[in-house]
C-alpha positions as CSV (number, residue, x, y, z in Angstrom):
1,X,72.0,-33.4,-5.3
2,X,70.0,-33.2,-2.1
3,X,67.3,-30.3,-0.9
4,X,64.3,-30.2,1.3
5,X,61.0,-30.5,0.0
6,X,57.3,-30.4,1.3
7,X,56.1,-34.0,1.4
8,X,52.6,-34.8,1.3
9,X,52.7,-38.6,2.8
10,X,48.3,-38.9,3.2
11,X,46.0,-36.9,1.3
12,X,44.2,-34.4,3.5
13,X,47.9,-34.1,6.0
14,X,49.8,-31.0,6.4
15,X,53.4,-31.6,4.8
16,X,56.7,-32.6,6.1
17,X,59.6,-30.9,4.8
18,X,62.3,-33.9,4.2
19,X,65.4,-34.1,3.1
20,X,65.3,-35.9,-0.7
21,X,67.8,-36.9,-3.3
22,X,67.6,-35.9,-6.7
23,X,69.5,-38.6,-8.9
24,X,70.3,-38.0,-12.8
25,X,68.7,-36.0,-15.4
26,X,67.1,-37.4,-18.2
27,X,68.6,-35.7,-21.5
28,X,65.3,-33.3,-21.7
29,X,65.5,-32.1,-18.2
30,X,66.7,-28.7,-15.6
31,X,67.7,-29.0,-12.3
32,X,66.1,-25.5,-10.9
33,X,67.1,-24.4,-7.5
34,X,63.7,-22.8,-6.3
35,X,64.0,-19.1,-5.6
36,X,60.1,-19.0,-4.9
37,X,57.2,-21.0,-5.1
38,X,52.8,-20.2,-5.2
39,X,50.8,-21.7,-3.3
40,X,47.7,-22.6,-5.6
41,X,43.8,-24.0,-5.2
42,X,44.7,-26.7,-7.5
43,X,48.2,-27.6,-4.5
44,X,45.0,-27.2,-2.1
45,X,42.6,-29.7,-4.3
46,X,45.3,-32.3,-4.5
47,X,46.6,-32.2,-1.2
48,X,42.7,-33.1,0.2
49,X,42.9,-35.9,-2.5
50,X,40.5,-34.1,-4.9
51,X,43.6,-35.1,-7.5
52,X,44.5,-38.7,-7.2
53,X,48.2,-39.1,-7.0
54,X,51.1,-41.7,-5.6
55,X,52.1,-41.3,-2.2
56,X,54.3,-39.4,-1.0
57,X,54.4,-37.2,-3.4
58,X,55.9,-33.8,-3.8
59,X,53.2,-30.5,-4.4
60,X,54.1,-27.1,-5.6
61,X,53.7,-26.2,-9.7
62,X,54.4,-22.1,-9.6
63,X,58.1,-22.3,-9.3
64,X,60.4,-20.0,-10.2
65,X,64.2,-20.1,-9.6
66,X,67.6,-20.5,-11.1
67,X,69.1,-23.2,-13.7
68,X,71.9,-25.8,-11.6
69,X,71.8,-28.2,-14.4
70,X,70.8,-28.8,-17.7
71,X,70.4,-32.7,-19.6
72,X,72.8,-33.3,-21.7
73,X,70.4,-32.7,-24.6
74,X,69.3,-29.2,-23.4
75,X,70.4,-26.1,-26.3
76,X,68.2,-23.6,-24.9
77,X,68.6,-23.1,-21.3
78,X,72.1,-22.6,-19.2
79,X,73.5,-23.1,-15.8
80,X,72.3,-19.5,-14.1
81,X,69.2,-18.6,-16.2
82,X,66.9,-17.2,-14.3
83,X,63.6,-18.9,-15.0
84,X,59.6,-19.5,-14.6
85,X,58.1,-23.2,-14.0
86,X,54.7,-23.7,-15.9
87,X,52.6,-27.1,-16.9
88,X,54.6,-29.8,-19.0
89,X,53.2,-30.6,-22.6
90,X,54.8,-32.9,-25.0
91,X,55.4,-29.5,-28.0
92,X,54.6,-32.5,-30.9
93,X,51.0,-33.8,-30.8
94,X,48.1,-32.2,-32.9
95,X,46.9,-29.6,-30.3
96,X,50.2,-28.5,-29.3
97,X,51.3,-27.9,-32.6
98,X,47.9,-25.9,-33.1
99,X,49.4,-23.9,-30.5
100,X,47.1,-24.7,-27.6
101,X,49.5,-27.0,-25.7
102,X,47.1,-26.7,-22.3
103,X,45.2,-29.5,-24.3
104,X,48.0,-31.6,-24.8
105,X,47.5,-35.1,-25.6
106,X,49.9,-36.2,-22.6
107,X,48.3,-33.6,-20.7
108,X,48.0,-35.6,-17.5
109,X,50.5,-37.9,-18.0
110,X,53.2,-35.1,-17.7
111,X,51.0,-33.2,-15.0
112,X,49.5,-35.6,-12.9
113,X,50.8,-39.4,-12.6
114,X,54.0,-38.2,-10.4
115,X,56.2,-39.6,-11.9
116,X,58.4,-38.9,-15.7
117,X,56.6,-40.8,-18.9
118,X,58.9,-44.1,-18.4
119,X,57.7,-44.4,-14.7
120,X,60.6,-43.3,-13.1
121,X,60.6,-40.9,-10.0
122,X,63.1,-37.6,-9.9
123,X,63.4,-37.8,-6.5
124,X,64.2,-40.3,-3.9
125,X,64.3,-40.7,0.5
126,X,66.6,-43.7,0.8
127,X,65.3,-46.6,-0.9
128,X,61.9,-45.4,-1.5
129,X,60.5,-43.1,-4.7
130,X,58.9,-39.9,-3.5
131,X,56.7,-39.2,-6.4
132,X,56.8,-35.8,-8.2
133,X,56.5,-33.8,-11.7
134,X,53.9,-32.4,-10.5
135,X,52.5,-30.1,-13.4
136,X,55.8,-31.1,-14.7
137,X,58.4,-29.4,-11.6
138,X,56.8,-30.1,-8.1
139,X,58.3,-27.1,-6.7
140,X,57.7,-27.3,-2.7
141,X,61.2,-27.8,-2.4
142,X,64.6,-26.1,-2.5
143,X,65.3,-27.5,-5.7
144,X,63.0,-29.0,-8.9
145,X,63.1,-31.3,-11.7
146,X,61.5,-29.9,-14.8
147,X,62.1,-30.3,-18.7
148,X,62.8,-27.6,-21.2
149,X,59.3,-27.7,-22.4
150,X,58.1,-26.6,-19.1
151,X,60.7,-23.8,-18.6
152,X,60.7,-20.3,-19.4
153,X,63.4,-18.1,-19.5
154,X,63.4,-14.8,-18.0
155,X,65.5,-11.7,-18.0
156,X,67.4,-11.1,-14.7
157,X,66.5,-8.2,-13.8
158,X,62.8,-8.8,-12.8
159,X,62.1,-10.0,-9.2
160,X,62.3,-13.9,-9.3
161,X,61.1,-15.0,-6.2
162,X,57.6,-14.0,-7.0
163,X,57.3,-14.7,-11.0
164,X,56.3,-18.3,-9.9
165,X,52.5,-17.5,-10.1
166,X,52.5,-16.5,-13.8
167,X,53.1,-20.2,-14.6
168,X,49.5,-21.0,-13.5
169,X,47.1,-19.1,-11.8
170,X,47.7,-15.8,-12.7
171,X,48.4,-17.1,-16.6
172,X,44.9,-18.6,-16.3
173,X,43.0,-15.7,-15.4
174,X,45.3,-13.3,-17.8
175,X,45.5,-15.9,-20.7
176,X,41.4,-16.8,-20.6
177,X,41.2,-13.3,-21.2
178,X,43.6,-12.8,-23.9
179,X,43.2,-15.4,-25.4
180,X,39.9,-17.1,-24.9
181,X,37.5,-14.4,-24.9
182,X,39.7,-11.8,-26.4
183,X,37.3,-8.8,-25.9
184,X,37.6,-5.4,-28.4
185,X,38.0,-2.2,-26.6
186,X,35.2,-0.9,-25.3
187,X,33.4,-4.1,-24.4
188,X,32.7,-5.2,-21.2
189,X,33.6,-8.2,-19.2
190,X,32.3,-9.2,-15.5
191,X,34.2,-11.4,-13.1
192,X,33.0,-13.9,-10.6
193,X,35.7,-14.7,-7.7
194,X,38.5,-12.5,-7.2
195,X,41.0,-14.7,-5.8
196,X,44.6,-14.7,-8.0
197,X,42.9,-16.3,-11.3
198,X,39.6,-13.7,-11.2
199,X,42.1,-10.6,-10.3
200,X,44.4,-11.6,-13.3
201,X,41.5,-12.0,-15.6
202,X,40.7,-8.3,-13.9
203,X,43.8,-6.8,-14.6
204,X,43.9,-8.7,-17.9
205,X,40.3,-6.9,-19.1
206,X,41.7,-3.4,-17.9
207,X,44.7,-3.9,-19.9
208,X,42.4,-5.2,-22.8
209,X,40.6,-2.2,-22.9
210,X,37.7,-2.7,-21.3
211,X,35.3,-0.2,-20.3
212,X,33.1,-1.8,-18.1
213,X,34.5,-4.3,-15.6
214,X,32.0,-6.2,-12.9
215,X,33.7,-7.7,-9.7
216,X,31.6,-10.1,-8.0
217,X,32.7,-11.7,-4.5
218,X,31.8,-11.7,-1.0
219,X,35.0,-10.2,0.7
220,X,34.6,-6.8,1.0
221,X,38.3,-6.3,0.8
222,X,38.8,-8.4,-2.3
223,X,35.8,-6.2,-3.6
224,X,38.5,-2.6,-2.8
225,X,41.3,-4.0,-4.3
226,X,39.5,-5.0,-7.6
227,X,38.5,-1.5,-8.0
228,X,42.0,-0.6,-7.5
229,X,43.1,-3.0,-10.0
230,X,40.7,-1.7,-13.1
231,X,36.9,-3.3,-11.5
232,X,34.6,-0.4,-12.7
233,X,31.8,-1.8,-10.8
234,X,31.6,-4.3,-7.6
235,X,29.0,-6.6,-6.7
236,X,28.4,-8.1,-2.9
237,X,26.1,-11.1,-3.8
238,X,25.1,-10.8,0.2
239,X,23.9,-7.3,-0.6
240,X,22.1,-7.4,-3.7
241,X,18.8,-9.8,-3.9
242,X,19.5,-10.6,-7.5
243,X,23.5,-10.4,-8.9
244,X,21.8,-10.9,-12.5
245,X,19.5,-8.0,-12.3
246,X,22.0,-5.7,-10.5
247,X,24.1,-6.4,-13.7
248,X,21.7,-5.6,-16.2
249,X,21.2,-2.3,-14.0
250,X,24.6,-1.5,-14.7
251,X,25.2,-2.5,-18.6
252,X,21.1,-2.3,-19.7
253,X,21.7,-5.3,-21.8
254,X,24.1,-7.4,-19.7
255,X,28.2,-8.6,-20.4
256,X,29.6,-9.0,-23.2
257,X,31.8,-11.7,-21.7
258,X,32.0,-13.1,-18.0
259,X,34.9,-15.7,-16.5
260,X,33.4,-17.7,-13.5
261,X,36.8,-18.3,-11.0
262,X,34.7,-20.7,-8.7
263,X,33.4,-23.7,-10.1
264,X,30.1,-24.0,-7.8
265,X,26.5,-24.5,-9.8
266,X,25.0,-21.9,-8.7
267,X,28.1,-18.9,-9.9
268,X,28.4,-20.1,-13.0
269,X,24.9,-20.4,-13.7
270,X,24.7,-16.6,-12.6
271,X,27.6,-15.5,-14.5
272,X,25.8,-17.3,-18.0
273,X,22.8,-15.2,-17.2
274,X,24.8,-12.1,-16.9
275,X,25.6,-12.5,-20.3
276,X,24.0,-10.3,-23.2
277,X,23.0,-12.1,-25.6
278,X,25.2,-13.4,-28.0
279,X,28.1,-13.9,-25.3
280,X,30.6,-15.9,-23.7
281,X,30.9,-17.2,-20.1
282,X,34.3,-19.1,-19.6
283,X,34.4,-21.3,-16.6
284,X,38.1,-21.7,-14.7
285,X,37.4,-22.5,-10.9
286,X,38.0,-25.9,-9.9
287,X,36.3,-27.8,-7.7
288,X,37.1,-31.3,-8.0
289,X,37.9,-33.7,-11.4
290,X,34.2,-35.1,-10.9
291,X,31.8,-31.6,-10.1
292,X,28.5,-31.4,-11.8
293,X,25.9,-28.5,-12.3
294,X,22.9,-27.8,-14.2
295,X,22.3,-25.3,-16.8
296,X,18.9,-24.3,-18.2
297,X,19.6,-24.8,-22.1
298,X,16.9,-21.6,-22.7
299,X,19.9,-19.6,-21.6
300,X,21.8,-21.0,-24.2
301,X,20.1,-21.2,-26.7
302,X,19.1,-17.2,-27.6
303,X,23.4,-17.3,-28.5
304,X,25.5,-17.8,-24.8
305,X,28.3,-19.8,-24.9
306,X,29.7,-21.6,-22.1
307,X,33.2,-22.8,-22.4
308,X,35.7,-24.6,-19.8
309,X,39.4,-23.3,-19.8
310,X,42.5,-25.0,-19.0
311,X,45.4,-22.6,-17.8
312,X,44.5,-19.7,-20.1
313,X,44.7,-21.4,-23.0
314,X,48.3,-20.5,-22.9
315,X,51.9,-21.0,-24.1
316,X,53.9,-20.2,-21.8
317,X,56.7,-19.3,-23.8
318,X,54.6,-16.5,-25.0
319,X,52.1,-15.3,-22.3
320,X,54.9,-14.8,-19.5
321,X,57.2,-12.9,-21.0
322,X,54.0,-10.8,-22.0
323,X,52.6,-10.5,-18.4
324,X,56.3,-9.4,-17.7
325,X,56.0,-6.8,-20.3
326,X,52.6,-5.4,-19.0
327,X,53.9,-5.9,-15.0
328,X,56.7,-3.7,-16.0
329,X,55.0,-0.7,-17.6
330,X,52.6,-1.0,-14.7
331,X,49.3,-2.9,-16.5
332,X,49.7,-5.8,-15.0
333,X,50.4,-5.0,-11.0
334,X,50.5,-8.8,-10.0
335,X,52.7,-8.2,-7.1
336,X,50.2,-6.8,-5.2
337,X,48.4,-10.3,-4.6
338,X,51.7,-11.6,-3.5
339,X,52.3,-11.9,0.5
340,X,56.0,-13.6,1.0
341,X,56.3,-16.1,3.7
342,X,59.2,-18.1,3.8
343,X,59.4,-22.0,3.2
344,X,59.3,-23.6,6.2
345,X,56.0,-21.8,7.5
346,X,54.7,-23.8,3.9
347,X,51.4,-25.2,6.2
348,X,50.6,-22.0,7.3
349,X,50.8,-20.3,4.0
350,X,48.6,-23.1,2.8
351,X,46.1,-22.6,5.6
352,X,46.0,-18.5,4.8
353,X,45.0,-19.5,1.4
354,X,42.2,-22.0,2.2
355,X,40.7,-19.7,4.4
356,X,41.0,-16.9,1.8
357,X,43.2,-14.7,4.3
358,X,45.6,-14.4,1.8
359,X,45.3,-14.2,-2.0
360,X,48.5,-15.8,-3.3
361,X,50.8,-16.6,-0.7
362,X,54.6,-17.1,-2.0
363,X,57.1,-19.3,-0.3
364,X,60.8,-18.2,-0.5
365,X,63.8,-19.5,-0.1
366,X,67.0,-17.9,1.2
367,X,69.2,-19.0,-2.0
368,X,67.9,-20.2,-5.0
């Protein structure tokens, strides 16, 4: 089988989109003809070379499409399925049997090395390996290589080419909330950084039952359409002198819970000294494998809790079908981050995200 894909060939290039050759699948694996793919921070942090990976290499790990092939040892999934693309995890070591499979013991083997466990590449330009499996699919292409693990079955009626984000970004913001911090009704919950993940966590703390809901971020326009989304109250850190105090102005003791969706020092410092006290900050954004910051241990110590989450915390196999659920009976308006663009305009959906023009651009192809 042969598709175009987005090739990144030298870490901080814009991509070519190639012809390349799929060969066999391994027993475990899908061939998924791409009906639409995300464009996420984490595509952004390794195309820079913030991720070290082979080159070339093949980006793209919010895919969403339609089942070509199946390994010969695949029960679960047929040809047609209509399906969503999410991280790889091996389903058998100790944390993945606990049920937290983000913190799989193969985690960045199946995520991050391009290439399947044995070292062999699922796609190929002529005689030389284009490296791929990116999170498990590397879906900037017409067609991906994934394994059942990774896979998710979806009903058909629900539209495909934009289910790709709930794989990643929009499971991490959703899932840190429902299932990290897991807040009662009535509690409240602040958000610092409403791109894709810090509007999911929104949406996800609406849905939760939240009463009180803080939106920090500069963009004015990001700042409308988190009060549209379930934000009770917004914050412009350019207009306020002090986010922390204008917090505590609104909740008199401060949040019961707050998710930080950039990764900088200085935010989540501010959103652990939003907290009340005891309460929990979760930190998601990512700014590089190597990123250090300083917090004061005094704001620890009277009962915060800071605690770094990987993709929600998720299962896949049970938090998409449930953002599905909640996008259907209208709690979980995800489609309204969404801008379609279609595939081959990939490096100018990638530049609309880095500049923060668009919030979750989505490429699409013509037939999946």
């Amino acid at each position: 089988m042969k598709g175009n894909a987005a090739v990144l060939r030298e870490p901080g290039a814009e991509l070519t989109i190639e012809e390349v050759e799929f060969g066999e699948l391994a027993p475990d694996e899908v061939l998924v003809g791409i009906a639409g793919v995300g464009v996420c921070h984490t595509d952004l942090t390794a195309q820079s070379g913030g991720v070290p990976l082979p080159l070339p290499v093949v980006l793209g790990h919010e895919g969403a499409g339609v089942v070509h092939a199946v390994g010969d040892a695949v029960e679960t999934l047929s040809v047609g399925d209509h399906v969503v693309l999410s991280f790889d995890s091996c389903r058998e070591c100790a944390t993945c049997t606990a049920g937290h499979p983000a913190y799989c013991e193969l985690f960045a083997a199946l995520n991050y090395f391009g290439t399947r466990l044995d070292g062999t590449a699922t796609m190929s330009r002529g005689d030389e390996d284009v490296h791929g499996s990116w999170f498990g699919q590397s879906s900037f292409g017409a067609y991906a290589v994934a394994s059942v693990r990774n896979t998710v079955k979806v009903d058909d009626d629900v539209p495909l080419d934009i289910l790709g984000p709930l794989g990643c970004g929009l499971m991490t913001g959703a899932g840190t909330v429902f299932n990290v911090l897991r807040p009662a009704a009535g509690q409240s919950l602040g958000v610092f950084g409403l791109g894709a993940v810090g509007l999911s966590a929104v949406m996800a703390a609406k849905a939760a039952g939240c009463t009180t809901i803080v939106a920090v971020d500069l963009n004015p326009e990001r700042l409308k359409l988190a009060t549209e989304l379930g934000a009770t109250h917004v914050i412009d850190p350019s207009q306020t002198k002090d986010v922390g105090w204008a917090i505590t102005e609104i909740t008199g003791t401060g949040l019961d819970f707050t998710v930080d969706a950039v990764g900088l020092g200085s935010v989540v410092r501010q959103a652990v000294e939003a907290l009340r006290s005891p309460g929990v900050c979760a930190t998601l954004g990512l700014q590089g494998l190597e990123n250090e910051m300083t917090i004061d241990q005094g704001h620890l110590l009277i009962g915060r809790t800071l605690t770094g989450v990987i993709e929600g915390d998720a299962d896949p196999h049970d938090l998409i079908p449930r953002l599905i659920k909640l996008w259907r009976a209208g709690d979980f308006p995800f489609d309204r981050l969404v801008e379609r663009r279609p595939f081959h305009e990939i490096n100018e959906a990638i530049a609309s995200a880095r500049s923060g023009q668009v919030i979750k651009p989505v490429l699409v192809f013509d037939t999946p």
